[in-house]
N, C-alpha and C positions, 0 to 999 in steps of 0.2 A: 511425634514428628521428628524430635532430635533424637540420634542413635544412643549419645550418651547424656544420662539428665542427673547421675549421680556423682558429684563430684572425690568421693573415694574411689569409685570406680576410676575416671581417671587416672588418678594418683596409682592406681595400681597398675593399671598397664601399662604408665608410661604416656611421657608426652608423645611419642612417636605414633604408637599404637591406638593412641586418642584420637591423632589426627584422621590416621588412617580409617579410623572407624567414621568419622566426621564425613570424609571426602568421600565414602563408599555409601553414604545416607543420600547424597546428594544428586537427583534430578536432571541428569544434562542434558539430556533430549529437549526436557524444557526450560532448563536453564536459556540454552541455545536458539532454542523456540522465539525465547522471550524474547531476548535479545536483538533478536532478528526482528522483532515484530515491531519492536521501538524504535530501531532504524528505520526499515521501510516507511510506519507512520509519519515519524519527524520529515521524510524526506518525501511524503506525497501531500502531508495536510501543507508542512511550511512551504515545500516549490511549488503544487500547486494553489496556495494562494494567492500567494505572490504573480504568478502566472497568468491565473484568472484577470488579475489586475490590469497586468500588460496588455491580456487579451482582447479588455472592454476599448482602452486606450489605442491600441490598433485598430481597433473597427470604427471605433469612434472618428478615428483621425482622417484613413485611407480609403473604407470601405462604404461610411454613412456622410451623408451631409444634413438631412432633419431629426430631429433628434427622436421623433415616433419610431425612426426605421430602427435604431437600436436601443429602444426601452424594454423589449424583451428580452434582449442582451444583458443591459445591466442587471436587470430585475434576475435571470439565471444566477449571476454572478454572485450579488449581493446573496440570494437564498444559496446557494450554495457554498461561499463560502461557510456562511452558519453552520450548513452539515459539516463542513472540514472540521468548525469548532466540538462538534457532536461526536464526531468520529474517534478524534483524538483521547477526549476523556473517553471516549467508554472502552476504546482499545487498551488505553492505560491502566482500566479497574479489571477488563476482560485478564489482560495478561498476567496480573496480579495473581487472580484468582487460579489460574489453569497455572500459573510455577507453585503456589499454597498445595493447589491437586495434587501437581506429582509429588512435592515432599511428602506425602500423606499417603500416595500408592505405591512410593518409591520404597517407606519405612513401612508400610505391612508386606511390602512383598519380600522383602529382606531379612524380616521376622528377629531382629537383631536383640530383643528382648523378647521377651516368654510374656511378658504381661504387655506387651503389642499388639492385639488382633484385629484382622480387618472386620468391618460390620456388614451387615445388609443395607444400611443407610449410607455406609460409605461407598458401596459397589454401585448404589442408585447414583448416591452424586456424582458417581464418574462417569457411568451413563449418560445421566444427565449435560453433562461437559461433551460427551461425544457428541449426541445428536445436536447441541447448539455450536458446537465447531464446524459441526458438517455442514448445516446449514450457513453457515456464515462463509466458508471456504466457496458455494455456490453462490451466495451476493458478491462475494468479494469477487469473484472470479469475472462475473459481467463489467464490476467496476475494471478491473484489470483492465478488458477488452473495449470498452466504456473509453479508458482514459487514453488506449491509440486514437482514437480518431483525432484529438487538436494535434500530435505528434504527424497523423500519415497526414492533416493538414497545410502543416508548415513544411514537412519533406516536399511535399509538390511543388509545395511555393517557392522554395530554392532550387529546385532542380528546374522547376521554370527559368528564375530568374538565372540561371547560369546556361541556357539554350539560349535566353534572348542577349545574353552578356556577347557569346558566339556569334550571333547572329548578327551583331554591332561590330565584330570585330572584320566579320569577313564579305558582309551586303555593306555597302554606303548607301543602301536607298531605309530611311526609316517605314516605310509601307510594309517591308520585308520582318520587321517582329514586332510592329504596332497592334495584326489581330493576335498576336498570344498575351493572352487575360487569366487572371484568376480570381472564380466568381465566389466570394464567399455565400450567398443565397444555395448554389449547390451542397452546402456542408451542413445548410442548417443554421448557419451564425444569423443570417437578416432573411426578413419574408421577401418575397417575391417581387413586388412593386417596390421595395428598395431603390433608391436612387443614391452612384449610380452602382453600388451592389459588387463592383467590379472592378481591376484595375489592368492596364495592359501596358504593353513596352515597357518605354525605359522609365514610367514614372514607377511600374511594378519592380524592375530593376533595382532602382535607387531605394526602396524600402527595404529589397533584402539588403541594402547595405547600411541601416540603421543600426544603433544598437538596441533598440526595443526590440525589433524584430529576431535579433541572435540572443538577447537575455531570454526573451519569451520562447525562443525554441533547446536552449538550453531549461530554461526551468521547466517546460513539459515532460521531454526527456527524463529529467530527475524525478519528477511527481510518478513518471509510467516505470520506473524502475522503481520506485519506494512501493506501490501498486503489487507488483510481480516479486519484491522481499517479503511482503505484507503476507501475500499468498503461499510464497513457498512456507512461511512460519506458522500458519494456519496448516499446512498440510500435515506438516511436523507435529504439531501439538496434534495434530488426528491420531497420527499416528501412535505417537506416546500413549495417549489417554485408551486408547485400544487397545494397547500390547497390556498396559500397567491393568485395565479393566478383565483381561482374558485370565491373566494370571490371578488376581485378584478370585476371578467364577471356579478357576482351577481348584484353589485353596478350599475356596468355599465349600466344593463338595469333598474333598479330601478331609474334610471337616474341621478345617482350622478356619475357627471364628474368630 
């Protein structure tokens, strides 16, 4: 996996030339991969946890008055978080494993020792890596699109709340933005027979001017762009692991095992 593992060898070419050979072993596609994928995680399990939190707390407060109407609420929240916790390790052992791969597809395809060759069992575990990156780039892809909807949620809800801000400033009759509501039951947060499910004027006003309501639409935000790094780093690791796989099949039949 390491280019140089003799240490007279180094001494003979040189610290320079050691390095050189060191940094030209190394993986950056998945280096980068990784990297990326560690951010996006941290920034979709950590904001969206945290968010989740705010999320139940604003329905709880604005949206629900008995506590049946958002116990499907919490119960989402609570199991979900769980998967955050799920996500995070298995992304972190995921990532490990696929920057391992490419040192390992990186050093047979570079052939930088003669007693280096790739196997048939190594070309399978790269296979292997590809079809479960493929398939995850597809989960993950839903969650991406998944995690807009509390994001295009809360956009409405400020762009509401800034028509009926207007509407305050230039009608003195409150009748004039009392029917503009924003029903959470349309979104799916509370069922139907919710009471009262919905909020309008300026008591919906004065929410967007909390700071729950800006922490919680900032930390969606963050979760849905940690989501969309998540993705592009899953795309990237496709990537890698098929170009490093292709050359790998080349070798193969050129008959360097």
């Amino acid at each position: 996996m390491f280019p140089v593992r003799q240490p007279w060898l180094c001494k003979a070419l040189g610290c320079y030339d050691c390095c050189i050979r060191c940094l030209g072993a190394v993986p950056y596609p998945s280096l980068v991969a990784t990297l990326l994928c560690y951010a996006g995680m941290a920034l979709f399990c950590g904001c969206g946890h945290e968010a989740l939190t705010q999320t139940e707390v604003l329905v709880e407060t604005y949206f629900a008055r008995n506590e049946q109407d958002y116990e499907v609420v919490a119960s989402f929240v609570e199991y979900f978080q769980y998967v955050i916790y799920g996500l995070a390790s298995f992304f972190f052992l995921y990532g490990i494993l696929l920057l391992a791969e490419g040192f390992y597809t990186t050093s047979a395809v570079k052939q930088t020792f003669g007693e280096f060759r790739s196997t048939h069992c190594g070309r399978c575990l790269s296979l292997t890596f590809i079809i479960v990156t493929y398939i995850l780039a597809f989960i993950w892809l839903a969650v991406f699109a998944f995690t807009a909807i509390p994001v295009y949620f809360l956009f409405n809800m400020e762009q509401t709340c800034h028509d009926i801000n207007i509407l305050a400033e230039t009608t003195p009759s409150i009748n004039q933005h009392g029917w503009i509501c924003m029903d959470a039951r349309q979104y799916g947060l509370l069922p139907w027979n919710a009471v009262p499910g919905k909020t309008c004027g300026m008591t919906l006003a004065s929410i967007c001017k909390t700071s729950e309501f800006h922490l919680t639409y900032d930390l969606y935000i963050a979760a849905f762009a940690g989501a969309g790094i998540t993705l592009l780093a899953l795309i990237l690791f496709l990537v890698a692991t098929t170009y490093n796989y292709a050359v790998l099949r080349f070798l193969g039949r050129k008959g360097v095992r």
